[in-house]
C-alpha positions as CSV (number, residue, x, y, z in Angstrom):
1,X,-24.6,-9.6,-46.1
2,X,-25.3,-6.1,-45.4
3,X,-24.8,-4.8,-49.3
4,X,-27.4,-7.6,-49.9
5,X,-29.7,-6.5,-47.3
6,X,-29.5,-3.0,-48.5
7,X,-29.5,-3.7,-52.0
8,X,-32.9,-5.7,-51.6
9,X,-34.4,-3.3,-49.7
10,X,-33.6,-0.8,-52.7
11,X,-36.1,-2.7,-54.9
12,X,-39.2,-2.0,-52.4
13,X,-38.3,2.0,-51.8
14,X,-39.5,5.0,-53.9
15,X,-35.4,6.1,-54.1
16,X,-36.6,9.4,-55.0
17,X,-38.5,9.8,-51.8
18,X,-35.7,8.1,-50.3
19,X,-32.9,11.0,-51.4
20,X,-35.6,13.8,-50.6
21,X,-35.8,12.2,-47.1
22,X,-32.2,12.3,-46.5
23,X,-31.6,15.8,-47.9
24,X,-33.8,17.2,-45.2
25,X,-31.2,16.4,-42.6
26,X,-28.0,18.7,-42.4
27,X,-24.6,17.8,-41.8
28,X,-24.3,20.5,-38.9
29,X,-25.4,17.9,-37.4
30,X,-21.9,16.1,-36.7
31,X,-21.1,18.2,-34.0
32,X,-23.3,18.0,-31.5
33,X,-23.5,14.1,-32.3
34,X,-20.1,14.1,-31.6
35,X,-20.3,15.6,-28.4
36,X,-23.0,13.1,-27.5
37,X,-20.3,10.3,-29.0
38,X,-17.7,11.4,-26.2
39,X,-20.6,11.2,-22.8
40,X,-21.2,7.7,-24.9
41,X,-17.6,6.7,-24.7
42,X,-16.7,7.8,-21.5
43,X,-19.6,6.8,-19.5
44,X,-19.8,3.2,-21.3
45,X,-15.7,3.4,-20.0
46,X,-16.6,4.1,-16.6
47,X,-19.5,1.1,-16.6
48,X,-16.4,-1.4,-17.5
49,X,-14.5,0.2,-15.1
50,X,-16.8,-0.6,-12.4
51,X,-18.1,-3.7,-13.5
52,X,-14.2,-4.6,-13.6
53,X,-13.5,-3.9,-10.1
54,X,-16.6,-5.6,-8.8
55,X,-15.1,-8.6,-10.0
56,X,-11.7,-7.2,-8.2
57,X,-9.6,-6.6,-11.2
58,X,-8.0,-3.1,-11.7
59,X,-8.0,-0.4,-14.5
60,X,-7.4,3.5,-14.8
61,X,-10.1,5.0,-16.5
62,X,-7.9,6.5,-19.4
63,X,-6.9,3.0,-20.1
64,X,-10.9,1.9,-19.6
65,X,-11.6,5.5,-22.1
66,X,-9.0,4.8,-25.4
67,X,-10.0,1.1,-25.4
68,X,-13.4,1.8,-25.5
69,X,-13.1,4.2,-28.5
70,X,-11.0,1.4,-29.9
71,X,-13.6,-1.1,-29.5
72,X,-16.5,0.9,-31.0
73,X,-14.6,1.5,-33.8
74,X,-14.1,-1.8,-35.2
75,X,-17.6,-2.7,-33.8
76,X,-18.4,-0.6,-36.8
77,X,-15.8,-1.4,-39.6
78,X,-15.8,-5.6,-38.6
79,X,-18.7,-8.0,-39.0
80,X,-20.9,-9.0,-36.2
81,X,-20.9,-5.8,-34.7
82,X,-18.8,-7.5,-31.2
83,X,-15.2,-7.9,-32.5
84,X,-14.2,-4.8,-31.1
85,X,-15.5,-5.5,-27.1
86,X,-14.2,-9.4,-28.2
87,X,-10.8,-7.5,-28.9
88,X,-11.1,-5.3,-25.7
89,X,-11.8,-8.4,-23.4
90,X,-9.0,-10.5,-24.7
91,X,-6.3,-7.5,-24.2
92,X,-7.1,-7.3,-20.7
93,X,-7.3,-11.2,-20.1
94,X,-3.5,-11.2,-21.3
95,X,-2.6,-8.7,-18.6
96,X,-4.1,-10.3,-15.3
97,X,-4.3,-13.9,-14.1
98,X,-7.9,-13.5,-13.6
99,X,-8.7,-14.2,-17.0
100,X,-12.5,-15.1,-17.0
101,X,-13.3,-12.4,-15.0
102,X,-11.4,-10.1,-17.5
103,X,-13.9,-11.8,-19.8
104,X,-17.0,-11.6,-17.8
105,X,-16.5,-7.5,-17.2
106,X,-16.8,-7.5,-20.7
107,X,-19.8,-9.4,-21.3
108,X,-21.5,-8.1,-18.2
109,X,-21.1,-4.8,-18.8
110,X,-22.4,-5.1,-22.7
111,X,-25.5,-6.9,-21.1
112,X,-26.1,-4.2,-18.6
113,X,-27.0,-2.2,-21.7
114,X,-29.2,-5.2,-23.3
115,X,-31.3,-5.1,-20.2
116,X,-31.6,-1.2,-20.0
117,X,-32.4,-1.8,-24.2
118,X,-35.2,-4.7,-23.6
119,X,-37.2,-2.5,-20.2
120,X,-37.4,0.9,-23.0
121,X,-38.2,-1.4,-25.5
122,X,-41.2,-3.1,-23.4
123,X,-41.8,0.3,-22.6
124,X,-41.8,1.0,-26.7
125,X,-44.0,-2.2,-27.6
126,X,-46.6,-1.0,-24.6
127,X,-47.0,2.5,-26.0
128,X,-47.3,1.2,-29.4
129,X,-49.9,-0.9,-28.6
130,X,-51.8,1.5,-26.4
131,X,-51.3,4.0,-28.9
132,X,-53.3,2.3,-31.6
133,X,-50.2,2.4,-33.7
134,X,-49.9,-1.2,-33.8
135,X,-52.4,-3.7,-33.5
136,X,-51.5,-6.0,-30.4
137,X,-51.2,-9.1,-32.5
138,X,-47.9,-7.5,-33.8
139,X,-46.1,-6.8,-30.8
140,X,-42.8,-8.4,-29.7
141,X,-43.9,-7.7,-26.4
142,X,-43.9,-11.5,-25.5
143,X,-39.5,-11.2,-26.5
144,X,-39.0,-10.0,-22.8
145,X,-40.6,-12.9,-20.3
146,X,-39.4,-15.3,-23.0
147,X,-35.7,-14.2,-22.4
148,X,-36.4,-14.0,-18.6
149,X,-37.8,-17.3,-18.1
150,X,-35.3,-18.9,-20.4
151,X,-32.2,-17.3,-18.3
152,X,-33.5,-18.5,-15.6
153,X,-34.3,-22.3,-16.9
154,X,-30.5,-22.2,-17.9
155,X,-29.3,-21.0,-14.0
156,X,-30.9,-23.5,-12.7
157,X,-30.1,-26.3,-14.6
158,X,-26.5,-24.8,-14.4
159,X,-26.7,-25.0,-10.5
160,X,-27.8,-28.4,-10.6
161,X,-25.4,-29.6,-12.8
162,X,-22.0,-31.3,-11.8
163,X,-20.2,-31.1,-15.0
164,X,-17.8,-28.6,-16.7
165,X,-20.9,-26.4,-17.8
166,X,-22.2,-26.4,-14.5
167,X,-19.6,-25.0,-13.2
168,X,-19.2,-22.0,-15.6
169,X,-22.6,-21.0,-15.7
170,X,-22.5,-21.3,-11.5
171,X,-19.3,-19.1,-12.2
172,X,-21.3,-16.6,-14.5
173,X,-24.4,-16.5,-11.8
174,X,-21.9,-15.4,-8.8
175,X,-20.4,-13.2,-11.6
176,X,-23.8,-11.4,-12.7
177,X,-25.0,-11.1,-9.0
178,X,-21.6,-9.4,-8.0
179,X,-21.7,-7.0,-10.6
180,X,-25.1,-6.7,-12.5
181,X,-28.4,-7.9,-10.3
182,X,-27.2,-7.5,-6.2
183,X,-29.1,-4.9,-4.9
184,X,-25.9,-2.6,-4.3
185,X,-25.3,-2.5,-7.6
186,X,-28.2,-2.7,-10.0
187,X,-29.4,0.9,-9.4
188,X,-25.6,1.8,-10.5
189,X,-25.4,-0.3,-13.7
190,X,-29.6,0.4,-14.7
191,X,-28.7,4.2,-14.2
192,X,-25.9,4.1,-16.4
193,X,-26.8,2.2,-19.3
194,X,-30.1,4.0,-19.0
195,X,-28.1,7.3,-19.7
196,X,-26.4,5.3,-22.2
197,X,-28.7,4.6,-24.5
198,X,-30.6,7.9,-23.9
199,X,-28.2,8.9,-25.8
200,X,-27.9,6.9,-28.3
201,X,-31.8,8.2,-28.9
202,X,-30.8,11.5,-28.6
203,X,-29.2,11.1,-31.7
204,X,-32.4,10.2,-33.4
205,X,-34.5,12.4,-31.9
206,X,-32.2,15.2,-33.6
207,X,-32.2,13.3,-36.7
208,X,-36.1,13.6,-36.3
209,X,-36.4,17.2,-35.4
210,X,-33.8,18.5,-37.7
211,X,-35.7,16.9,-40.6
212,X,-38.8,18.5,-39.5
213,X,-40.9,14.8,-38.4
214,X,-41.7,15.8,-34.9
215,X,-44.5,18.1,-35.4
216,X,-47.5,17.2,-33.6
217,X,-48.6,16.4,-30.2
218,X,-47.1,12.5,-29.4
219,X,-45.0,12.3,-32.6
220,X,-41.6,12.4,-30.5
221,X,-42.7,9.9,-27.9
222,X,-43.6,7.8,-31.4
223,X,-40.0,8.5,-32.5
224,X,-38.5,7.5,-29.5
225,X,-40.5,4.2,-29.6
226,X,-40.0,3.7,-33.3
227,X,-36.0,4.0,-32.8
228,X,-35.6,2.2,-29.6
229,X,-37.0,-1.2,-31.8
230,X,-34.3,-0.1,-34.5
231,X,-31.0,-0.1,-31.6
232,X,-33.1,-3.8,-30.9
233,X,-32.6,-4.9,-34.7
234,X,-28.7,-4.1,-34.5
235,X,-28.6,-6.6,-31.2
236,X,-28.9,-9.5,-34.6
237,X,-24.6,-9.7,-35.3
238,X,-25.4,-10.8,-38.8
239,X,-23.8,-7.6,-40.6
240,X,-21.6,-5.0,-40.0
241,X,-22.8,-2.7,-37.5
242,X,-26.3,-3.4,-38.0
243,X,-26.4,-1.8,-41.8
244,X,-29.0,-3.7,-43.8
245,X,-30.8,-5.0,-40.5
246,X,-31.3,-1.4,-39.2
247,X,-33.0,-0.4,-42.4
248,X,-35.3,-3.4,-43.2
249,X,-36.4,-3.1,-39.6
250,X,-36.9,0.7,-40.2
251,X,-38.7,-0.1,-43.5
252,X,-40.8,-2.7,-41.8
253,X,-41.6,-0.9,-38.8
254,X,-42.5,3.3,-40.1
255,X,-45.7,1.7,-42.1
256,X,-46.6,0.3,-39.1
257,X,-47.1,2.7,-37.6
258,X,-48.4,4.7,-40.3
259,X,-45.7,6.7,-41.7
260,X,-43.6,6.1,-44.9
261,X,-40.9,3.1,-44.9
262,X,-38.4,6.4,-46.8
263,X,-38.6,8.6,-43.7
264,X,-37.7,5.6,-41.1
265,X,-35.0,4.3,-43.6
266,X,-33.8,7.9,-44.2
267,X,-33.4,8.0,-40.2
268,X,-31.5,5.1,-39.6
269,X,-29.2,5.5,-42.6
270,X,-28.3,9.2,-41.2
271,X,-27.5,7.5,-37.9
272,X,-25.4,4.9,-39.0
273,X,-23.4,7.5,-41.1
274,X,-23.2,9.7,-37.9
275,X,-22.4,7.1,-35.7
276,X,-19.6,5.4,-37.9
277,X,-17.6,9.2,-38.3
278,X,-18.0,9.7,-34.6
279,X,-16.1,6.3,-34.1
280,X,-13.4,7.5,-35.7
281,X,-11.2,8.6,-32.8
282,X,-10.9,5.2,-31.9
283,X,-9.1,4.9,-35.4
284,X,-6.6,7.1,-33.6
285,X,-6.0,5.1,-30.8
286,X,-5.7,2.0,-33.0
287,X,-3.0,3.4,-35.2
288,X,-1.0,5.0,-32.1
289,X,-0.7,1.5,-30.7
290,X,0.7,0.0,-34.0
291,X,3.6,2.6,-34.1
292,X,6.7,1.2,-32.7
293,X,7.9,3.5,-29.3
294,X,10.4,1.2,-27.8
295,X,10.0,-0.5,-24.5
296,X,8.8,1.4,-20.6
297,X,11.7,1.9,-18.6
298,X,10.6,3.6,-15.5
299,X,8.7,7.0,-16.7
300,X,10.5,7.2,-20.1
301,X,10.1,4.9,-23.6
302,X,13.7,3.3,-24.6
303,X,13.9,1.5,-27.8
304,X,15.3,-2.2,-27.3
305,X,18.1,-2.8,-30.2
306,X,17.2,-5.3,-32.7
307,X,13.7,-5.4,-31.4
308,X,10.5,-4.0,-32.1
309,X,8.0,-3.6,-29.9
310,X,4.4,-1.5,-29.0
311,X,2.9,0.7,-27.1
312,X,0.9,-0.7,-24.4
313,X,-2.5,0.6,-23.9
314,X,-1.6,2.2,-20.4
């Protein structure tokens, strides 16, 4: 799907532009988007974490910091763009008898990052509009009450309800209010996914400036707009880590606003190159669990004759 997104998209670019575009950003910038990568990892680790032990199950953070590498790595190799947190949820499930809730941290604490996503991009949409950069009509502006009011239709026909779906979503409520929307700990989770995804903008913000298209007065606030929509388009899990969605929304959204569809496509491809390098120490982690270390017995690893077995995460 992604090949044929991309390879469609091809046919409505100036690939010329398109190569100029992407020579104007340097690859010194790996570093410093690595670093970013690591405050990613480990704060995203630390939101599980806590969203974990709200719902009173128990995990050290270096457990919380290698399976989160883990996970966003084959978020980006695997379709859908979830496998890996699917992956993450259902090794923690196996190790607890609290095996929704292991579940639920999961889920939670990826939605705590939707809902920091959908405020910037109302936030995004608003400026746009105000802006003159898009004409009103053209806003997605209405995405947000629509997901509001339809969450809220489903909790109450879930508290109503007497049978088996009743009871999850009641489950799910308690759930979200224990670890998401209570007053104690929305500031918490809001905070930190903010920081998140500030820097996951970061990262295309010095895409932006590197390549020399923040120049005049408002153009970085228009960046920042531009590229929060672009994180929205990789919410879709049709491809593999967003490719192909990412750049038709890029393409779609730079002429938009008045700038070419090259220099928004040029941006997005960058990041998604970026991104998938900086993933790669979770390739360690994956490949350190597959080697065969024997069995725990007390503080040292014995092998078990005539068996093979793994190392466990913690």
């Amino acid at each position: 799907m992604a090949f044929l997104l991309l390879a469609g998209l091809a046919l409505f670019l100036d690939l010329d532009r398109l190569w100029l575009e992407l020579q104007r950003l340097p690859a010194s910038l790996l570093l410093p988007v690595l670093a970013l990568t690591v405050f990613q990892v480990g704060l995203s680790a630390w939101r599980w974490r806590y969203t974990a032990k709200r719902l009173g199950l128990q995990m050290s953070y270096s457990r919380a910091f290698r399976e989160y590498y883990l996970a966003s790595f084959l978020n980006q190799v695997l379709p859908g763009g979830v496998m890996g947190d699917a992956g993450r949820a259902w090794r923690h499930s196996r190790e607890t008898d609290k095996k929704l809730g292991a579940v639920h941290a999961v889920i939670i604490e990826r939605l705590s990052g939707q809902f920091a996503l959908f405020l910037v991009v109302a936030w995004a949409v608003a400026w746009l509009s105000e802006s003159g950069r898009f004409s009103p009509n053209l806003s997605v502006g209405w995405l947000l009450p629509v997901v509001a009011i339809g969450s809220l239709a489903v909790g109450l026909w879930g508290m109503r309800s007497k049978n088996r779906a009743g009871r999850y979503i009641r489950r799910l409520c308690k759930d979200l209010s224990q670890t998401l929307f209570g007053w104690q700990v929305l500031p918490i989770q809001l905070g930190t996914s903010l920081l998140v995804l500030g820097s996951y903008l970061a990262v295309f913000f010095l895409l932006a400036q590197q390549a020399g298209y923040i120049e005049r007065e408002g153009s970085g606030f228009l960046m920042l707009a531009l590229c929060s929509l672009l994180l929205l388009s990789m919410v879709i899990p049709l491809t593999v880590a967003g490719w192909g969605v990412r750049e038709g929304a890029a393409a779609v959204l730079w002429p938009l606003a008045g700038l070419p569809a090259e220099q928004g496509v040029a941006l997005s491809v960058a990041y998604g190159v970026l991104v998938l390098i900086s993933s790669f120490p979770g390739l360690a982690v994956l490949l350190r669990r597959q080697s065969p270390v024997g069995v725990k017995n007390g503080n040292r690893l014995t092998k078990t004759p005539g068996q093979t077995t793994y190392r466990c995460p913690d």
